[in-house]
Every structure is written in structure tokens, then in C-alpha cells.
C-alpha positions in Angstrom: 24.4 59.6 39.7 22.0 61.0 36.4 20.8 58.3 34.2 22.5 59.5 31.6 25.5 58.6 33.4 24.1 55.1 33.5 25.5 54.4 30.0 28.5 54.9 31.4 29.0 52.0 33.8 30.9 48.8 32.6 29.0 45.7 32.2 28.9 44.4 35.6 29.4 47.0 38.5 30.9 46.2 42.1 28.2 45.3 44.6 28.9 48.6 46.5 28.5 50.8 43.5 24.9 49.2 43.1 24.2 49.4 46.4 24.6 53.2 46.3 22.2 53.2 43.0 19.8 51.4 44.8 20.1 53.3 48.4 22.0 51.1 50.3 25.0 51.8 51.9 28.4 49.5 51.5 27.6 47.5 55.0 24.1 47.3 54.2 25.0 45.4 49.9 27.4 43.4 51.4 25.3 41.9 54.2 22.9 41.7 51.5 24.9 39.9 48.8 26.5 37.9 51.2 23.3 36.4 52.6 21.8 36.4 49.1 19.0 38.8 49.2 20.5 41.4 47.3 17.6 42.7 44.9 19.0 41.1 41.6 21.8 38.9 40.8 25.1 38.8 42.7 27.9 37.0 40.9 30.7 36.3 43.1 34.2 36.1 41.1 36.9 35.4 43.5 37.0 37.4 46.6 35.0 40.0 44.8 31.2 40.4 44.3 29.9 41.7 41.0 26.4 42.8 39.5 24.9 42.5 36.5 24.3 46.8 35.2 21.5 45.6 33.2 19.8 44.1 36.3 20.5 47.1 38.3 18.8 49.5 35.6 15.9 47.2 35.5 14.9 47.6 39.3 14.8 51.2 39.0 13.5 51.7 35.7 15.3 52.1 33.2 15.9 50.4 29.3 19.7 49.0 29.0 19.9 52.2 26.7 18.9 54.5 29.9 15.7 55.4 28.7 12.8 55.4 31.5 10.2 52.7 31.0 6.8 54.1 30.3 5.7 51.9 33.4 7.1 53.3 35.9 6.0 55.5 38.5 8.2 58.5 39.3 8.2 59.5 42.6 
């Protein structure tokens, strides 16, 4: 995924779909989430567990409007 595609994800994403933004694989975010050490906030609705995008764009970077933080190494 670009990060101009990053403006395209809804609100919250599915816990896989941030896994796989931040590296990990679907095994790997669910053990994660489940044990509550997933890197930012997991909100569990039902059955189902959800992530904030906003949080997800923050750990690697980026402005809620996709642009890259002046801060942050690239590499």
C-alpha cells in the first residue's frame, strides 16, 4: 500500500489490514490484539477487532491527511 492510498481507508480499519501496514502478519495482529499489545489502540466491537486509521498513520509517520511528518526518519 502507497500513502497516497492511505486516504483511502475508512475510519477504523480491521486489525489484520493494520497488521499488514505495520508488518505483521494476520496470526501475528491477532495474537497481538488479543493479548493487548498491539502497537496502538484495538477496539473490539462484537466478535470483531477494529483500529483506529488515524493511530495506524501516526506510528509510521504520517499526518491524518497522508502527508509525511518532518520528524521522521526514512529508512
Amino acid at each position: 500500500m502507497r500513502a497516497t492510498d492511505l486516504g483511502d481507508l475508512p475510519a477504523v480499519i480491521d486489525v489484520v489490514t493494520a497488521g499488514r501496514l505495520l508488518g505483521f502478519g494476520r496470526t501475528k495482529a491477532y495474537q497481538l490484539a488479543k493479548n493487548g499489545e498491539f502497537p496502538c489502540r484495538v477496539l473490539r466491537i462484537g466478535r470483531s477487532y477494529l483500529v483506529p486509521t488515524r493511530e495506524v498513520w501516526a506510528l509510521l509517520g504520517y499526518h491524518h491527511d497522508g502527508t509525511r511528518r518532518p520528524d521522521t526518519e526514512e529508512g
